[in-house]
C-alpha positions in Angstrom: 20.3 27.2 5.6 17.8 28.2 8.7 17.3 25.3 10.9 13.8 24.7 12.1 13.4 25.0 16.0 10.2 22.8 17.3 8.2 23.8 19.8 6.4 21.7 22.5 3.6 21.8 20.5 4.5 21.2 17.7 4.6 17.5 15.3 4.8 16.0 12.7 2.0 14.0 11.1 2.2 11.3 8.6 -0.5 10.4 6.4 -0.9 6.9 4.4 -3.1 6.5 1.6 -3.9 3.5 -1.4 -2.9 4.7 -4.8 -6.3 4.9 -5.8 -7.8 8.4 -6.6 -4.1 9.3 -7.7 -2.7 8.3 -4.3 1.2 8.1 -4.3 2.5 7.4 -0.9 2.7 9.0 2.3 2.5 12.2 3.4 4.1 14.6 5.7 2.7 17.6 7.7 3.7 20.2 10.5 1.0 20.4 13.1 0.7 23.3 15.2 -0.9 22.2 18.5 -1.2 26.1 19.6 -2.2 27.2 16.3 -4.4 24.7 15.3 -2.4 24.8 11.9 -1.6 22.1 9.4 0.9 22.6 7.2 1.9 20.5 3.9 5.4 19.1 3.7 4.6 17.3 0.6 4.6 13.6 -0.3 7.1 12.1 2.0 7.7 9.0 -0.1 6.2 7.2 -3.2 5.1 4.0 -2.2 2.6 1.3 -3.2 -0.7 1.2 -0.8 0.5 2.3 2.7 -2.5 1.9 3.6 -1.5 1.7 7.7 1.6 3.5 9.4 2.9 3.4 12.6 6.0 5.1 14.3 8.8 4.1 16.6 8.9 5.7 20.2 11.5 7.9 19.4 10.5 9.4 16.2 12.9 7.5 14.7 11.3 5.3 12.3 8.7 4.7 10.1 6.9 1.3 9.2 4.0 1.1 6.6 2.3 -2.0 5.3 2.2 -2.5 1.7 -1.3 -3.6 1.1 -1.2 -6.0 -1.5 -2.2 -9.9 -2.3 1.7 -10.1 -4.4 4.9 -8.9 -3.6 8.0 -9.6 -5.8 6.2 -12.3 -7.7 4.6 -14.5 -4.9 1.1 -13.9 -3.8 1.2 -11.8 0.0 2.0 -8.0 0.8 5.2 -6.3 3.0 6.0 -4.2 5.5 8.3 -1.4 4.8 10.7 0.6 7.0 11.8 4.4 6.5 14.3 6.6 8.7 12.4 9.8 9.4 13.9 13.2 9.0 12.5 15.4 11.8 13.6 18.5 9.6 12.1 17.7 6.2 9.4 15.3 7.0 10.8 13.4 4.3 11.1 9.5 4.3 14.4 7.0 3.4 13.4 4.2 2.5 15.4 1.5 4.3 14.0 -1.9 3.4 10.8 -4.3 3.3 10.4 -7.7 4.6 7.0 -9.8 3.2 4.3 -9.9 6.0 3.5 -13.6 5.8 0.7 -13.2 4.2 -2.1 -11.5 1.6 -3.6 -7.7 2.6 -1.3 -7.0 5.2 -3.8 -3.6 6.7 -1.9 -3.0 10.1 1.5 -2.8 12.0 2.5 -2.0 15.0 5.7 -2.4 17.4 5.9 -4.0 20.8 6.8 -1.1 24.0 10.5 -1.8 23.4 10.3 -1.0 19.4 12.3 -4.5 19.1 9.4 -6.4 17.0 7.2 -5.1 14.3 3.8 -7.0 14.4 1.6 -7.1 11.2 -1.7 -8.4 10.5 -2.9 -9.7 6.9 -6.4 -9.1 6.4 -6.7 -11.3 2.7 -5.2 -14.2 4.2 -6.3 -14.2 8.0 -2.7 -14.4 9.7 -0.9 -12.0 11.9 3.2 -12.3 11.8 6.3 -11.1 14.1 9.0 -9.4 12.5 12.4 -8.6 14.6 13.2 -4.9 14.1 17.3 -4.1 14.0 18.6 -1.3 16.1 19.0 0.8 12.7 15.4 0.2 12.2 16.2 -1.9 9.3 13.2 -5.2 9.6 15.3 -7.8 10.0 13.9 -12.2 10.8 10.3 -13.3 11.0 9.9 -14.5 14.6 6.2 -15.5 14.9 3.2 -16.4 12.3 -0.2 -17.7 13.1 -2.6 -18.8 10.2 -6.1 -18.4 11.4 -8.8 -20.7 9.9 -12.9 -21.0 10.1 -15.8 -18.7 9.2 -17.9 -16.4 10.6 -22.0 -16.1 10.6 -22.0 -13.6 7.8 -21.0 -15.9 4.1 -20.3 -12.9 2.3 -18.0 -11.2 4.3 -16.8 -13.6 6.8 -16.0 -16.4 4.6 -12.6 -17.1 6.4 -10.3 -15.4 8.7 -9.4 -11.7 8.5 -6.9 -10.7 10.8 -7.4 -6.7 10.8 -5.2 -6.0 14.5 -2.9 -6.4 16.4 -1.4 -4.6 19.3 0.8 -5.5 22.4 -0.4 -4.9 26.3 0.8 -1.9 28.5 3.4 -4.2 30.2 4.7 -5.7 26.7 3.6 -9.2 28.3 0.5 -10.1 26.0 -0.3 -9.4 22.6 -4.4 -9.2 21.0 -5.3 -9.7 17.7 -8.8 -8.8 16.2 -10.2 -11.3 13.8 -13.2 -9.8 11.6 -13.7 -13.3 10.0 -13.9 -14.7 13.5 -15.4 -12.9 15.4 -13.0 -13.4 17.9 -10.1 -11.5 19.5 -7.1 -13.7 20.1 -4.6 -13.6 22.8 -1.1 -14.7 23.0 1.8 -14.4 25.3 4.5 -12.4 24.6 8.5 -12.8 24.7 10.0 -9.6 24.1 13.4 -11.3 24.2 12.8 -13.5 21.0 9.3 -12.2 19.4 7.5 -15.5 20.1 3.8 -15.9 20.4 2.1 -18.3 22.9 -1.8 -18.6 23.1 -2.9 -17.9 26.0 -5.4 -19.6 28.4 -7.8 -19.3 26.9 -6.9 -18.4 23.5 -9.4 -16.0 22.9 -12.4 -14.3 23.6 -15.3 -13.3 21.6 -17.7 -10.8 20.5 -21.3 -10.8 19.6 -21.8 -12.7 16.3 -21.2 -10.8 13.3 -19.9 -8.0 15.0 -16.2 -8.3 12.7 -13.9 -7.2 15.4 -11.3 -5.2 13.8 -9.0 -2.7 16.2 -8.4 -2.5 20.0 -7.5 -0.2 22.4 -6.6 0.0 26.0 -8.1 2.1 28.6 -5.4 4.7 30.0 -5.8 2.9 33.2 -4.7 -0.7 31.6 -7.8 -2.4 32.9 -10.2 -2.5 30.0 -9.9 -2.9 26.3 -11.8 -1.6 23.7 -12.9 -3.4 20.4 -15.2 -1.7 17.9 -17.1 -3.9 15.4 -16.6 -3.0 11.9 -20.0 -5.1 10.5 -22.0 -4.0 13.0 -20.8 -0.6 14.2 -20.5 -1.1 18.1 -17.9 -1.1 20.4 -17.1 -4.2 22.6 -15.4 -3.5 26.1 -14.1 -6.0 28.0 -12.6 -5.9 31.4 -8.5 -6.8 31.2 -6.7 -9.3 33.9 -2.9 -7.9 32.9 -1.5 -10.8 35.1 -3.1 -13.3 33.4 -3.7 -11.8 29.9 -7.7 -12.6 30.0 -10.7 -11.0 28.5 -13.9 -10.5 30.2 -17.2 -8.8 27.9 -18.9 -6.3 29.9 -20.7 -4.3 27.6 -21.5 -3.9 23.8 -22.8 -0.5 22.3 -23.9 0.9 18.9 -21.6 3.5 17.6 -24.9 4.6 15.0 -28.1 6.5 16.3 -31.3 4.1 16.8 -32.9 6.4 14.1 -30.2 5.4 11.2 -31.1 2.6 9.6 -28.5 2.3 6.2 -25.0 0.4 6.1 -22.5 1.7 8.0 -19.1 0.6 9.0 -17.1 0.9 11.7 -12.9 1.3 11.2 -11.1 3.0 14.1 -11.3 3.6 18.0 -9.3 5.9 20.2 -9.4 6.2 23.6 -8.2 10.1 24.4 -4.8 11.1 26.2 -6.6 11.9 29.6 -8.5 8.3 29.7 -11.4 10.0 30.2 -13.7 9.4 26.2 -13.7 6.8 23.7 -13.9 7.5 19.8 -14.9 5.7 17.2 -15.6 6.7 13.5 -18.5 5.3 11.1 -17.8 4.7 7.3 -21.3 5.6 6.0 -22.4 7.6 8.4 -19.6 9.3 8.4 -19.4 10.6 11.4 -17.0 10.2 15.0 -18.9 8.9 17.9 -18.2 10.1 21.2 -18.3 7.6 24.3 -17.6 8.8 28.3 -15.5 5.8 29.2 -16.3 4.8 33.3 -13.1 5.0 35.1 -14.0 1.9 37.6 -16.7 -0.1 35.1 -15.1 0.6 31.9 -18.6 0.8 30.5 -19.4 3.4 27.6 -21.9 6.2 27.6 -22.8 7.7 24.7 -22.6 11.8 24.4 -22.8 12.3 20.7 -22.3 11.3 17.1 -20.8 14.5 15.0 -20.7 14.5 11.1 -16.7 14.4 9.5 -17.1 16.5 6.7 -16.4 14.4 4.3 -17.2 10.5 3.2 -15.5 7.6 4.7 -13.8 8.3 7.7 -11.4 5.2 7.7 -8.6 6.2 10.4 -8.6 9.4 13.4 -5.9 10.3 15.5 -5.5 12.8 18.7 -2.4 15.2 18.5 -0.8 14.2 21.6 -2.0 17.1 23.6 -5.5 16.0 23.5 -6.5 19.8 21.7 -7.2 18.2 18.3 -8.6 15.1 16.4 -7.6 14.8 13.1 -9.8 12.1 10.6 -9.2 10.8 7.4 -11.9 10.9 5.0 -10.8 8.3 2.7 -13.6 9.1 -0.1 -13.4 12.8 -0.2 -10.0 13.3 -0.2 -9.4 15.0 2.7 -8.0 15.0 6.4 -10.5 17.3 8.5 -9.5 18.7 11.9 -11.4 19.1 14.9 -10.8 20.6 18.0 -12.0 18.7 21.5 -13.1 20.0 24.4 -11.1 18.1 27.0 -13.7 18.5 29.7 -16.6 17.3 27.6 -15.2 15.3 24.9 -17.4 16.8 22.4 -15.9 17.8 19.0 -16.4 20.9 16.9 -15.3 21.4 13.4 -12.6 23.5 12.9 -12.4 24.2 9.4 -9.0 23.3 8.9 -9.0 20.3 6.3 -5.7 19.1 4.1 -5.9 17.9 0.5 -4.8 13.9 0.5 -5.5 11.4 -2.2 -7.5 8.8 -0.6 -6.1 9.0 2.7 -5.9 6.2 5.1 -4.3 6.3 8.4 -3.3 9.4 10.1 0.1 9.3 12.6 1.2 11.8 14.6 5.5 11.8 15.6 6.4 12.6 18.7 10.1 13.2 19.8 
């Protein structure tokens, strides 16, 4: 049998999906970085609503929530664990711990890939789980149940954790509530996976905003939080030695002139630091920010259409050529190149046939 040599620039790409629209699991590509190319490996694994997927450092591993409200009989959803195979693209299932709580919609792992963190959207709770060295999920080390409303009765009746993510330094981790409007911070053990609030606690954004993911600036001194309910991104400036939050600025993701419901699911900051991303469910389009290296502060450059409905979840191939978006209504993963001067995008034409796709993840090694 050949054996596949990988170039430089080449990846693979995992896609996760909900089982609606005939959606079976996750899915595996080949990404050419040179090329441009995507190429199908088939449906890695069956599984039930992997909605979000993240990946170890080392291309190792796989963990996917399991977005449900019950999971062997008792009401709440899981997290699941799969060893990659760099040749196939194919997933092993390894095991699945509950999240600690109902809609579990994101997971990530801490800079030492020693604690998965998961955050349950139904129930409004985010949870630490300790991660074995054969990437097996092992102990629950931290939960925190949020409680309280937001200004909006319909959709922020309660808490709805929808992040969580550690600091550049592993010392902090922040947690979005859409529920809340606020974005929580705790301090971080990476020796035992426990979570301290920090002082203070948390900070917030403009009300009914619904918070839902963050991301750092390259240069660790701001952070970014886009507004799902009302489509803007949030940045604050970051004190890393004290784990604080300070709001500088909030913008609209949506042109003044558009005036229907839109909503905001993911923001990327790009490899060189240098342009913020953020897509718009409705619009359906990926808006392009310049990020100020020394103010943090946004500017917009332009909003550009997906090609398709939904855009849920984006991701940059690590070379910073390529974005590729997930348009969870249509089916579809579209591909478009950037121009790492500008940050503008242009449509490449190069789209992949997924079942209500979800979360795009590209695998380094």
């Amino acid at each position: 049998m050949a054996v596949h040599t990988r170039s430089k620039n080449e990846f693979l790409v995992y896609v996760g999906s909900y089982n609606k629209a005939k959606g079976k699991g996750i899915h595996a590509f080949r990404f050419d970085a040179a090329a441009g190319r995507l190429a199908s490996l088939g449906l890695a694994t069956e599984a039930i609503n992997p909605t979000y997927v993240t990946v170890s450092c080392d291309g190792r591993f796989l963990y996917a929530t399991k977005e449900v409200t019950r999971h062997e009989g008792r009401k709440g959803g899981a997290v699941k664990a799969f060893a990659i195979n760099r040749r196939t693209g194919k997933l092993r299932f390894l095991n699945e711990v509950a999240s600690g709580g109902t809609i579990p919609c994101y997971v990530a792992l801490d800079k030492m890939g020693r604690y998965a963190m998961v955050a349950n959207y139904g129930s409004g709770s985010v949870q630490v789980i300790a991660v074995r060295k054969d990437g097996r999920l092992g102990k629950v080390t931290a939960i925190d149940q949020y409680a309280g409303s937001g200004v909006n009765p319909a959709r922020q009746e309660g808490p709805h954790a929808h992040s969580i993510n550690v600091s550049p330094d592993n010392r902090y981790a922040i947690a979005a509530d859409l529920g809340l409007d606020k974005v929580f911070v705790y301090r971080f053990d990476e020796k035992t996976g426990t979570l301290v609030p920090n002082n203070p606690a948390y900070a917030t954004v403009n009300a009914g905003s619904g918070p839902r993911h963050i991301k750092f600036a390259k240069n660790g001194r701001f952070v970014y939080v886009i507004g799902e309910m009302k489509s803007n991104i949030t940045t604050f400036a970051y004190d890393a030695a004290r784990g604080t939050l300070r709001k500088l600025q909030t913008i609209s993701t949506l042109p003044k002139s558009y005036r229907k419901q839109s909503d905001c699911a993911e923001v990327v900051v790009s490899p060189n630091g240098k342009f913020v991303y953020g897509s718009n469910r409705g619009h359906d389009s990926i808006s392009v920010f310049a990020a100020d290296p020394k103010k943090g502060t946004l500017t917009p450059i332009e909003q550009v259409p997906t090609g398709g409905h939904w855009p849920r979840h984006f991701a940059i191939d690590p070379t910073g050529r390529y974005l590729l978006v997930a348009n969870q209504e249509s089916n579809a993963v579209a591909m478009f190149a950037i121009d790492r001067k500008t940050g503008r995008l242009t449509a490449t034409g190069e789209t992949a046939i997924v079942n209500s796709p979800a979360c795009v993840r590209f695998v380094t090694f």
